[in-house]
Rosetta silent file (secondary structure, phi, psi, omega in degrees, C-alpha in Angstrom):
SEQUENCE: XXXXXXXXXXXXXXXXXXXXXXXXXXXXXXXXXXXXXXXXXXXXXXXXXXXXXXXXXXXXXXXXXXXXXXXXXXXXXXXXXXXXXXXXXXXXXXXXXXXXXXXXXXXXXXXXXXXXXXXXXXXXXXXXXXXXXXXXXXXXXXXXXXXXXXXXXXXXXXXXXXXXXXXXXXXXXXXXXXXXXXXXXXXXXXXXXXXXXXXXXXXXXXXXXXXXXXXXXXXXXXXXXXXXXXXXXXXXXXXXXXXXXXXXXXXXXXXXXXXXXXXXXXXXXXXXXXXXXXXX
SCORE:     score description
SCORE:     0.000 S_00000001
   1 L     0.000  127.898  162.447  -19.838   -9.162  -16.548 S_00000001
   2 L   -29.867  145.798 -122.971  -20.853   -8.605  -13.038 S_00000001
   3 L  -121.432  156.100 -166.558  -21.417   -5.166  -11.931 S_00000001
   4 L   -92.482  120.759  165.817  -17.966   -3.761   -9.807 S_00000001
   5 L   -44.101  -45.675  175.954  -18.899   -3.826   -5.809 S_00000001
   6 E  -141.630  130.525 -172.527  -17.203   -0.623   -5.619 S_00000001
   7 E   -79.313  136.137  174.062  -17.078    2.305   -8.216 S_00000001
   8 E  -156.058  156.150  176.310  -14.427    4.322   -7.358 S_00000001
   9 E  -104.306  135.450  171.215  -12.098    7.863   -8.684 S_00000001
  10 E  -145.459 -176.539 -154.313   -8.243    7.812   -8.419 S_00000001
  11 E   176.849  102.716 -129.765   -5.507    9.513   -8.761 S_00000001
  12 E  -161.459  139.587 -172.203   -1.694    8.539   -8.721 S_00000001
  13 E  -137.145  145.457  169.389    1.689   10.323   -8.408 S_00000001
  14 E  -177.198  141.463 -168.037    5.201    9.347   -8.228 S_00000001
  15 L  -145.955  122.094  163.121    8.714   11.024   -8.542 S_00000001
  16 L     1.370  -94.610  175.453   12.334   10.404   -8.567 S_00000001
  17 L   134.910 -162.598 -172.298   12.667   12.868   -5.400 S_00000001
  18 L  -110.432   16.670  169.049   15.677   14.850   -5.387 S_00000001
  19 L  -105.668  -10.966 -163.325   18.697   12.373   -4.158 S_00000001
  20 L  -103.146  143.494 -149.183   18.057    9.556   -6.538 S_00000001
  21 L  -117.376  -28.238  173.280   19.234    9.056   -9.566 S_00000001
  22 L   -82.331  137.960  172.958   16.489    6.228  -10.245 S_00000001
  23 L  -128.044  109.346 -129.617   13.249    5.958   -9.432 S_00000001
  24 L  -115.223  -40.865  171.228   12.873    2.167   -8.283 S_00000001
  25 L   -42.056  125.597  174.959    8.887    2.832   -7.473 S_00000001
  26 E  -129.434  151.811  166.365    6.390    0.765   -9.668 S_00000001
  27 E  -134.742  178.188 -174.327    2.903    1.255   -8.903 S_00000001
  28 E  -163.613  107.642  178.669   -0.630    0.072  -10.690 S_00000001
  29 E   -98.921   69.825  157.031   -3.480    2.322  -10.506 S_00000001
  30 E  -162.001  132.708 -170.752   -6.209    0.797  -12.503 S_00000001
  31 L   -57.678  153.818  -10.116   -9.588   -1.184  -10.672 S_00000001
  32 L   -88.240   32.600  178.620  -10.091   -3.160   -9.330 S_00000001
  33 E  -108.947  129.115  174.458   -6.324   -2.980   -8.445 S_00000001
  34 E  -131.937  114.207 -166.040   -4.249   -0.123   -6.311 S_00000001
  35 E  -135.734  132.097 -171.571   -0.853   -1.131   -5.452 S_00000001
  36 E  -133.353  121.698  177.337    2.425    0.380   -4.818 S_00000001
  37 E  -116.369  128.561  176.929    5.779   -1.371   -5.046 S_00000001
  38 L   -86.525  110.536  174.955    9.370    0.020   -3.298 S_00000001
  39 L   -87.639  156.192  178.053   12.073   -1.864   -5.213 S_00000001
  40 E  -130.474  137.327  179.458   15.602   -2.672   -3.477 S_00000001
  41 L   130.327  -14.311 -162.925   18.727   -3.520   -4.704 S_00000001
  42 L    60.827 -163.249 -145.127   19.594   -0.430   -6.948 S_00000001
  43 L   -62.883  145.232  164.747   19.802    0.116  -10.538 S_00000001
  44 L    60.497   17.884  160.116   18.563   -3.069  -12.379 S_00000001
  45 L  -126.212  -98.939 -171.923   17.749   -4.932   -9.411 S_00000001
  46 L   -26.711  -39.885  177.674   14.911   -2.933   -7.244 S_00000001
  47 L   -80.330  -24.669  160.138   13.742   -1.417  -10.247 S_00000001
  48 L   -72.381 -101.303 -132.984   12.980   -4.786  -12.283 S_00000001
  49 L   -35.673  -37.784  173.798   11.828   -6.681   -9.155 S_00000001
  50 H   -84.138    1.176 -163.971    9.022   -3.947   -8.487 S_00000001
  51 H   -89.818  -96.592 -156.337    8.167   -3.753  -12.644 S_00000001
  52 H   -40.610  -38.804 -177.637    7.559   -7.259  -12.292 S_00000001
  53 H   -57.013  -68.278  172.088    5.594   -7.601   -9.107 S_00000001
  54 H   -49.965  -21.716 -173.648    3.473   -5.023  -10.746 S_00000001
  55 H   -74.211  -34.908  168.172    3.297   -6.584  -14.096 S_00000001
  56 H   -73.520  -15.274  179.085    1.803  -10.078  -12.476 S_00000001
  57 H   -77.266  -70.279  135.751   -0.948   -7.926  -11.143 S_00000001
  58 H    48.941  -93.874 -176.228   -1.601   -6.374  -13.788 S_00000001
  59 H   -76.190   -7.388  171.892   -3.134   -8.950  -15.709 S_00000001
  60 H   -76.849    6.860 -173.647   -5.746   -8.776  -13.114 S_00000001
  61 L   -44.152  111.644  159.963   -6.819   -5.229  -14.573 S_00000001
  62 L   131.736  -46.769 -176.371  -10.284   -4.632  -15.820 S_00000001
  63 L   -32.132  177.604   -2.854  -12.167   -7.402  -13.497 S_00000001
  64 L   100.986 -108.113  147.727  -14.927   -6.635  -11.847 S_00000001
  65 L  -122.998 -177.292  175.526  -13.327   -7.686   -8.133 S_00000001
  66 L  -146.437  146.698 -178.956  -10.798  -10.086   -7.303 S_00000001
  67 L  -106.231  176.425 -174.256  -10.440  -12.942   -4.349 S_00000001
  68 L   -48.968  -21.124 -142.658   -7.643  -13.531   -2.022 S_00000001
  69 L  -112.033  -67.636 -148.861   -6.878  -17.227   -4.291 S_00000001
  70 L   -82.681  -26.850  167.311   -6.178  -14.556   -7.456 S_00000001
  71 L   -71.265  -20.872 -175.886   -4.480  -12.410   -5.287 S_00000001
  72 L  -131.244    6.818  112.424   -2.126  -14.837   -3.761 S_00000001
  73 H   -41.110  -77.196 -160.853   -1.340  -16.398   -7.262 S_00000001
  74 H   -48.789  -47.426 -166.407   -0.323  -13.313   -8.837 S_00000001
  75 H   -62.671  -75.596 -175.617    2.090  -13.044   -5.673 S_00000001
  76 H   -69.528   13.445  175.381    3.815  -16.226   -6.215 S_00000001
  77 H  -104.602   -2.606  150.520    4.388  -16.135   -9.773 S_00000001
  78 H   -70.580  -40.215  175.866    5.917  -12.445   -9.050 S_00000001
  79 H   -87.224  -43.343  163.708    8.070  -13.815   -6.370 S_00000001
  80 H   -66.116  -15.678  164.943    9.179  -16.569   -8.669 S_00000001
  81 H   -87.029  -46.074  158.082    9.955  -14.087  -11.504 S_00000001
  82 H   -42.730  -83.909 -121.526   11.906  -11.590   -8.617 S_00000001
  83 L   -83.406    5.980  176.554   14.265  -15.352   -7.775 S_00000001
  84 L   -94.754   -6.803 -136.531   14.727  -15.305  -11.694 S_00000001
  85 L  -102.903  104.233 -167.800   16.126  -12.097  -11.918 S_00000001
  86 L   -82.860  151.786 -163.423   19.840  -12.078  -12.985 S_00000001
  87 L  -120.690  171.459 -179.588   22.182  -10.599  -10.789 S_00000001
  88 L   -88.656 -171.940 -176.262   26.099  -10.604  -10.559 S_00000001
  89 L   -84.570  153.072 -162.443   27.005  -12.829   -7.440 S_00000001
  90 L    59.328  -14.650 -173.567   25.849  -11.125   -3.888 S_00000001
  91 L   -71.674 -179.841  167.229   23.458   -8.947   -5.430 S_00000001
  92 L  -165.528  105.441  177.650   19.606   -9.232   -4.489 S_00000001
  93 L   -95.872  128.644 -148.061   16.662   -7.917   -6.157 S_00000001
  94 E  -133.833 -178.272 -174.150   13.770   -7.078   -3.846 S_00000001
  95 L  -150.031  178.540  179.739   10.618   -5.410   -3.376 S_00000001
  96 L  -152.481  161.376 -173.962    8.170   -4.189   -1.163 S_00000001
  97 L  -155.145  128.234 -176.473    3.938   -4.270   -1.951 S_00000001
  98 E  -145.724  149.501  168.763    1.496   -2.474   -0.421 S_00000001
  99 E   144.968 -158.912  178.857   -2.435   -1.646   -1.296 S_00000001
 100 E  -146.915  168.463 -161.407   -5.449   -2.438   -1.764 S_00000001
 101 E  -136.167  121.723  158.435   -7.603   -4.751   -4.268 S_00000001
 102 E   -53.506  118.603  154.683  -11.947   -4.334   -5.066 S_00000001
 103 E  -139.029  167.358 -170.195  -13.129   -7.636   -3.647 S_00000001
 104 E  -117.977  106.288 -165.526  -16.892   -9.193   -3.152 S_00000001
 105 L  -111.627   78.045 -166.519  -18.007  -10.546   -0.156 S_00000001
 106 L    53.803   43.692  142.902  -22.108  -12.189   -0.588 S_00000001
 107 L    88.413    6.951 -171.850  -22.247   -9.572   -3.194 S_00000001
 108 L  -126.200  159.096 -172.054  -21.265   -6.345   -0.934 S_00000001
 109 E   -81.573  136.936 -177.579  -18.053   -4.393   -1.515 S_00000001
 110 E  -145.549  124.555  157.594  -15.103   -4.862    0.614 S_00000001
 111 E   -43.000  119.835 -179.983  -11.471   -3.297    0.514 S_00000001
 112 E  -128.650  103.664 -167.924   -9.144   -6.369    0.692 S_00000001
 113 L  -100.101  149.795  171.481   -5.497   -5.109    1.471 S_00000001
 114 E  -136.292 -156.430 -123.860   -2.290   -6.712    1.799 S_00000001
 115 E   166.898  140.246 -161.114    1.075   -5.624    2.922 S_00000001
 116 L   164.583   79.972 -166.985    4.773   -6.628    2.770 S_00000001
 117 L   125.649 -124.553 -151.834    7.616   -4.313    3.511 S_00000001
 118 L  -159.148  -12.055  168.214    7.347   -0.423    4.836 S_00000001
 119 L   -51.506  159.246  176.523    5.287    0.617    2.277 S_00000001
 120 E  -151.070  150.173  150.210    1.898    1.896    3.417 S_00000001
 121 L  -149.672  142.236 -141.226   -1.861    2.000    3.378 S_00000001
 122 L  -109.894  173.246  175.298   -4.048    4.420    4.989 S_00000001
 123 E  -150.786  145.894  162.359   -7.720    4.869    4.719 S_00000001
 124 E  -128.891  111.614  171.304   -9.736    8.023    5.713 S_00000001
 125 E  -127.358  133.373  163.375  -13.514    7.755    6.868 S_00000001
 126 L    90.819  -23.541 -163.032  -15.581    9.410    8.718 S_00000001
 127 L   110.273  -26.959 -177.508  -12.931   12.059    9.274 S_00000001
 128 E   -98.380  135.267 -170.250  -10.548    9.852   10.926 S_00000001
 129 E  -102.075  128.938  156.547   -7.041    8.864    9.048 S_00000001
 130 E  -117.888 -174.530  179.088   -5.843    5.243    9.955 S_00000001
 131 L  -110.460   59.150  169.599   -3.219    3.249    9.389 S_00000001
 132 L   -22.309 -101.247 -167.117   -4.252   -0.216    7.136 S_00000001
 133 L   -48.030  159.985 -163.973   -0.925   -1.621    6.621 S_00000001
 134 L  -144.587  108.826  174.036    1.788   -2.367    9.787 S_00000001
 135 L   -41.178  116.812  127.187    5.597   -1.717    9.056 S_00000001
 136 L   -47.131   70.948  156.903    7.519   -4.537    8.344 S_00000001
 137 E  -172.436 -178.011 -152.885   10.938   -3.499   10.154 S_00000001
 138 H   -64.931  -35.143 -151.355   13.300   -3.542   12.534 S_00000001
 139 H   -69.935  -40.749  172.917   12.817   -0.015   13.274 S_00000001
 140 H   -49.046  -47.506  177.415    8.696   -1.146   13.833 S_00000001
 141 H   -67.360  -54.286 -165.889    9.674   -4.093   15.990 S_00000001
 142 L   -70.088  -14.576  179.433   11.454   -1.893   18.282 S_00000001
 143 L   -98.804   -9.824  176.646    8.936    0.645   18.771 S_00000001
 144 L   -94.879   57.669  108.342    6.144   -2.059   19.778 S_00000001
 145 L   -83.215  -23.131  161.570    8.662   -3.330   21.960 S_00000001
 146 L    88.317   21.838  158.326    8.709   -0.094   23.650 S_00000001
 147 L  -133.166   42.566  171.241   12.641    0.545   22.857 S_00000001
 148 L  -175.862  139.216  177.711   12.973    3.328   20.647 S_00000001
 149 L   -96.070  146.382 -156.005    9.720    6.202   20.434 S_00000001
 150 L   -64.096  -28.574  150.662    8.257    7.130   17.387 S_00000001
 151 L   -52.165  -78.701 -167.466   10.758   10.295   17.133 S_00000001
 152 H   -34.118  -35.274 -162.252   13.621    8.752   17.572 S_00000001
 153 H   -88.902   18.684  164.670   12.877    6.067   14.763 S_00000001
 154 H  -103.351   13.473 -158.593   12.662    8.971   12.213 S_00000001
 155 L  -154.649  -17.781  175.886   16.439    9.429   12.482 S_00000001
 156 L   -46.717  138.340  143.828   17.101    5.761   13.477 S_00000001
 157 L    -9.803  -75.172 -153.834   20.035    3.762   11.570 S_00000001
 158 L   -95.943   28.767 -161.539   18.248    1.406   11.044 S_00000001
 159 L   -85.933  -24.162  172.730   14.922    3.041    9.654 S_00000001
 160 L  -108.435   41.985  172.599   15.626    1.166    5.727 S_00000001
 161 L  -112.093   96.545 -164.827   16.160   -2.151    7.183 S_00000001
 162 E   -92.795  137.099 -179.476   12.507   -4.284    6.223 S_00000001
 163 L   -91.865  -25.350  178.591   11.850   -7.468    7.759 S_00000001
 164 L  -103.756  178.909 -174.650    9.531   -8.564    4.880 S_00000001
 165 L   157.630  148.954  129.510   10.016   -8.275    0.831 S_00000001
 166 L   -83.477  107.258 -175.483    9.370  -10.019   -1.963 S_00000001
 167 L   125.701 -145.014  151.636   12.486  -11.226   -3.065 S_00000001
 168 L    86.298  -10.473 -173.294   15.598   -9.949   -1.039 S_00000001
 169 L   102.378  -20.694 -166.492   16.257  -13.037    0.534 S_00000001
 170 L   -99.706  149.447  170.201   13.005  -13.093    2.254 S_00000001
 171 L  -117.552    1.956 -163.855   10.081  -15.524    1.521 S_00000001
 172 L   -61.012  168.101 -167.879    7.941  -14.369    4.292 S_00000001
 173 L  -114.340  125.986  162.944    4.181  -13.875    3.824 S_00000001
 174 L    13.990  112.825  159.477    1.754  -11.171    3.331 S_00000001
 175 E   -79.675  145.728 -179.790   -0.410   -9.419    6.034 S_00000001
 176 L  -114.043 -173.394 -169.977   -3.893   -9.594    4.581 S_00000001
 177 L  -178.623   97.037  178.366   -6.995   -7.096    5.895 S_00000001
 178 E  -110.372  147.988  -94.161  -10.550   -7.281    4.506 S_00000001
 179 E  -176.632   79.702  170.933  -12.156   -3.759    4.836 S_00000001
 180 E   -63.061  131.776 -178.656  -16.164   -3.558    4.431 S_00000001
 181 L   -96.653  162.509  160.255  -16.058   -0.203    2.284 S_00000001
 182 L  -118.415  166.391  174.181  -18.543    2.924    2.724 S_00000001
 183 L   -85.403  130.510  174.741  -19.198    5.617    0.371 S_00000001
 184 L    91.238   16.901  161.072  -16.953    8.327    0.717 S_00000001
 185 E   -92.448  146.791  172.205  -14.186    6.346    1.945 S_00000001
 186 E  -144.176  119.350 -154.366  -10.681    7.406    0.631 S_00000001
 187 E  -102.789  133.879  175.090   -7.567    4.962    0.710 S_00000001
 188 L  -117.861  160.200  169.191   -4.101    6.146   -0.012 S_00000001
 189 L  -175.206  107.042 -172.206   -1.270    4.130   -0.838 S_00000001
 190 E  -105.748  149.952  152.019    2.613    5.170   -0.778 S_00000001
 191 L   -96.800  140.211 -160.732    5.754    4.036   -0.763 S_00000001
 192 L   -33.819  -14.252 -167.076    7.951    5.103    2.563 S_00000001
 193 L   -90.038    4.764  175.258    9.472    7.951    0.368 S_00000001
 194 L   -92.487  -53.081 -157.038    5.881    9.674    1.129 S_00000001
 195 L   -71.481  -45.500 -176.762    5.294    8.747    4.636 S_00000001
 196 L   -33.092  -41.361 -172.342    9.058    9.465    5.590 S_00000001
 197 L  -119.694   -0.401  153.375    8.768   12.928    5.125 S_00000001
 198 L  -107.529  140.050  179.909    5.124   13.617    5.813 S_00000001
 199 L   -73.798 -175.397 -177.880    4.042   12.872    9.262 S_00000001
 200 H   -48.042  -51.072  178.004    0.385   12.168    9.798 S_00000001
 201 H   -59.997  -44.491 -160.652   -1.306   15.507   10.548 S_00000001
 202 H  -105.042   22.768  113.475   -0.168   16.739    7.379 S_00000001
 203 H   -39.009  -75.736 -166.143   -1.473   13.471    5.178 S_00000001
 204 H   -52.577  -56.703 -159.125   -4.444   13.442    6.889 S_00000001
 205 H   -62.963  -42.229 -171.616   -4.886   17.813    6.118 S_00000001
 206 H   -59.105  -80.243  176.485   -4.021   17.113    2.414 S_00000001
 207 H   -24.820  -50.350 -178.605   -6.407   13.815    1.732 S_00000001
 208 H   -70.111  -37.476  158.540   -9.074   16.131    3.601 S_00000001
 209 H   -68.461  -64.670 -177.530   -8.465   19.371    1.479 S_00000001
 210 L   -65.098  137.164  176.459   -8.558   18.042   -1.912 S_00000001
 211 L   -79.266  -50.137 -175.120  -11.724   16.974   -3.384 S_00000001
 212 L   -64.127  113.337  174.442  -10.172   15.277   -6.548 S_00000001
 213 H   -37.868  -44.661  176.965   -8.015   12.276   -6.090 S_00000001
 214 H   -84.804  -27.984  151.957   -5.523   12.985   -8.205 S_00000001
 215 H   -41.278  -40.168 -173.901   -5.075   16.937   -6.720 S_00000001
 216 H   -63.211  -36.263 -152.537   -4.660   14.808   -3.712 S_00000001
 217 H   -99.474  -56.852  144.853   -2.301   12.641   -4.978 S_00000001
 218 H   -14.797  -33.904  172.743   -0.267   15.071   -6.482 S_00000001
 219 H   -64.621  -67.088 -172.707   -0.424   16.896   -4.148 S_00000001
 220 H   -61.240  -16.084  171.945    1.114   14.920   -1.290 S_00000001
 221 H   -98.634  -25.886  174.386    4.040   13.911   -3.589 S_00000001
 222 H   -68.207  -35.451  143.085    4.694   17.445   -4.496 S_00000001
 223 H   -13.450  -87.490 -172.883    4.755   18.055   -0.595 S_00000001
 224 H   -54.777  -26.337 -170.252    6.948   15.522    0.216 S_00000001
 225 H   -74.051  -26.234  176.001    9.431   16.575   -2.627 S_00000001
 226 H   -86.502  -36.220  168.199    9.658   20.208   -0.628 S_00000001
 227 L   -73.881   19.068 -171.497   10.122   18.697    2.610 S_00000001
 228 L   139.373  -55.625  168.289   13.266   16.930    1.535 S_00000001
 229 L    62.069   67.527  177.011   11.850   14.624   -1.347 S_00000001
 230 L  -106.146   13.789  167.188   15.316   11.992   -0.172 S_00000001
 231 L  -147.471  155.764  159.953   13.815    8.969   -1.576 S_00000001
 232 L   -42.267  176.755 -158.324   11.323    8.061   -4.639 S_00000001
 233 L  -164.263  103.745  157.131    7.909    9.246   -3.696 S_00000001
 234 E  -101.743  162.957  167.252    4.366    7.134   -5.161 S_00000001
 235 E  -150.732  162.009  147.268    1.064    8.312   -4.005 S_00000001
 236 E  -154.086  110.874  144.182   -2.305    6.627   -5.155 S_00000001
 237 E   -97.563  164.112 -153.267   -5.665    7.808   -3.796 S_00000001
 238 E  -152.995  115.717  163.258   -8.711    5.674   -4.370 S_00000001
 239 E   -88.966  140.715  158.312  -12.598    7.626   -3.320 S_00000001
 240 E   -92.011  111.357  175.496  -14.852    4.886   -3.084 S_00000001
 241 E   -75.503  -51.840 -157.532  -18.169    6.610   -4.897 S_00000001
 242 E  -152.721  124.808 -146.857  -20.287    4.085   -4.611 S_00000001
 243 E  -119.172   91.526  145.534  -20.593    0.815   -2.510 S_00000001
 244 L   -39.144  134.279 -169.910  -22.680   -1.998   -3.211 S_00000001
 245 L  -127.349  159.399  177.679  -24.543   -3.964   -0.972 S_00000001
 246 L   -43.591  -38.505 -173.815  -26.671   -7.288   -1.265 S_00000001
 247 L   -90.646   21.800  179.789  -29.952   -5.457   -2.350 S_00000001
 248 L    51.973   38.678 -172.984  -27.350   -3.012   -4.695 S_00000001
 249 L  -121.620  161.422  168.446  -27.753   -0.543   -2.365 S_00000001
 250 L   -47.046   91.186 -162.563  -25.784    1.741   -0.001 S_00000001
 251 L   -71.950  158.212 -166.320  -24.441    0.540    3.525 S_00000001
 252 L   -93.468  131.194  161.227  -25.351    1.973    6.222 S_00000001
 253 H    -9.888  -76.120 -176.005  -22.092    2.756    7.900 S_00000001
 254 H   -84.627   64.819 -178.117  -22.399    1.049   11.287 S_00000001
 255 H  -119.463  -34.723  172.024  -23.502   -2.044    9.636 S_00000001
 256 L   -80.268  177.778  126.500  -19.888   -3.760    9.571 S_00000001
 257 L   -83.297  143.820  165.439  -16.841   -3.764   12.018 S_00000001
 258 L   -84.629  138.317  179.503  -13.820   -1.847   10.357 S_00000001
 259 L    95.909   32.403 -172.125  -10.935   -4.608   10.159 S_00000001
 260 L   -74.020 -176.613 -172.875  -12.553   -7.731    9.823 S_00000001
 261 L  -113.706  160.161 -178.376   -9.808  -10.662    9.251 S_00000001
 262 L  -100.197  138.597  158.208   -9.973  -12.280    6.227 S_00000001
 263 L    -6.663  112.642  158.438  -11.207  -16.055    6.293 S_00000001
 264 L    94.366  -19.595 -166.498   -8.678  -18.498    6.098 S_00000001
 265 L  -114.442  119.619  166.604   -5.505  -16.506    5.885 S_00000001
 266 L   -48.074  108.703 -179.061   -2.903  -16.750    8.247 S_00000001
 267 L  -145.689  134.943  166.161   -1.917  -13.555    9.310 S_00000001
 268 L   -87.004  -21.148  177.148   -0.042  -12.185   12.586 S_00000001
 269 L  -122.268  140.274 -154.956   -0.395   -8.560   12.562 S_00000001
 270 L  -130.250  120.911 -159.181   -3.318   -6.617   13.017 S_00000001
 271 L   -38.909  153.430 -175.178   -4.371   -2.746   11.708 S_00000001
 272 L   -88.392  116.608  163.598   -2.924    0.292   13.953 S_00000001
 273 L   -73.591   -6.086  178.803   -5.875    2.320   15.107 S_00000001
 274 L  -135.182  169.107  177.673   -3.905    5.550   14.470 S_00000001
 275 L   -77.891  121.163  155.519   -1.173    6.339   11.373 S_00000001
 276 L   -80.017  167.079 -155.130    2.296    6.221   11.950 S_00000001
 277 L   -87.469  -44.349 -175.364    4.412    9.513   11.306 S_00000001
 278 L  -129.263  146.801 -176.747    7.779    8.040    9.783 S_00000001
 279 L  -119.554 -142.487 -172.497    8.901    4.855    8.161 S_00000001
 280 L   -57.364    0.000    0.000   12.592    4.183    6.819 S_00000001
């Protein structure tokens, strides 16, 4: 077996919070996969539909990397297992997906993330925290429209209403992102019951004080559970130790653009150069 483009330490968290009776979160922490799914629908709907999503994924455990064509299988045969899922009449069991996936690009390591829902993932390099992933919701559309400000939409109505999902009624498609990694990059990925109640600054100062992933990750869930904890709460951090390159070597930083698009894949939305502070 091929040698994994990027070695990496993790660390994953995830907690009821303190309003829920459920915890509806499924996530899948193991390389060359990091993924976090927010189920919808309540008991026995939200909480299968993200199980499953994770469970087609899954089977990609253990590889080496994975490409966008294994990546965007495993999606529809998860979204065809979600439309299986029985419900009484009106219900709908739904999901949300967020992360990121080890992929190989002429042999050099590249973060390849995708996105679907309100879920999020951030990456910190360099010292600077972004913002991968781009909200899918109303409350998102309205602030790049310039009619509701980034306060205001932490208190909005409408702050759990997602324009994307798998399942849910929606069929809409993925944002994709391929990511040339460095060493010493470190990728988070939550569901909204994280980002809701920590704003940016105090993401970014946790991911930057802990050395260990999982202190990190732990951390940042235990956080959120003191500010309020009013939804489930996932965390996965992911360090990337060590980054292959063609000659199985280190990249030099500035060798890449951060954010390249991936080949071939339709996509409409494009990375945030800064994090946003609140989701749903």
């Amino acid at each position: 077996m091929n040698a994994a483009p990027i070695t990496v330490a993790h660390g994953s968290a995830t907690d009821t919070g303190l309003r829920r009776r459920i915890n509806e979160d499924s996530f899948l922490a193991a390389p060359p996969l990091f993924l976090v799914a927010d189920g919808m629908g309540g008991h026995q709907a939200g909480e299968v539909a993200s199980m499953l999503v994770i469970e087609e994924f899954a089977r990609l455990a253990g590889l080496p990397s994975v490409t966008i064509e294994q990546v965007q299988l495993a999606l529809a045969h998860a979204r065809r297992r979600v439309a299986e899922v029985p419900l009484p009449p009106g219900a709908g069991a739904g999901t949300t997906l967020s992360g990121v996936v080890i992929a190989s690009v002429d042999g050099e390591g590249y973060w390849l993330a995708i996105n679907l829902g309100d879920s999020r993932t951030y990456r910190l390099s360099g010292g600077v925290l972004e913002q991968i992933s781009v909200d899918h919701s109303v409350v998102q559309e309205l602030i790049d429209s310039g009619e509701l400000d980034e306060l205001s939409a932490t208190t909005d109505s409408r702050r759990n209403v997602i324009t994307r999902a798998i399942g849910g009624g929606s069929d809409a498609e993925p944002d994709y992102w391929l990511i040339p990694a460095d060493e010493g990059d470190r990728l988070l990925v939550c569901s909204d019951g994280l980002s809701g109640e920590l704003d940016r600054a105090a993401i970014e100062a946790i991911l930057g004080a802990e050395a260990h992933p999982q202190a990190a990750a732990t951390r940042l869930v235990h956080e959120a559970m003191l500010r309020g904890g009013r939804d489930n709460i996932t965390a996965i951090v992911v360090d990337a130790i060590e980054v292959l390159s063609r000659e199985h070597g280190c990249r030099d930083r500035d060798t890449l653009p951060v954010g390249a698009a991936v080949e071939d894949v339709d996509t409409d939305t494009r990375p945030r150069v800064d994090a946003r502070g609140g989701s749903r």
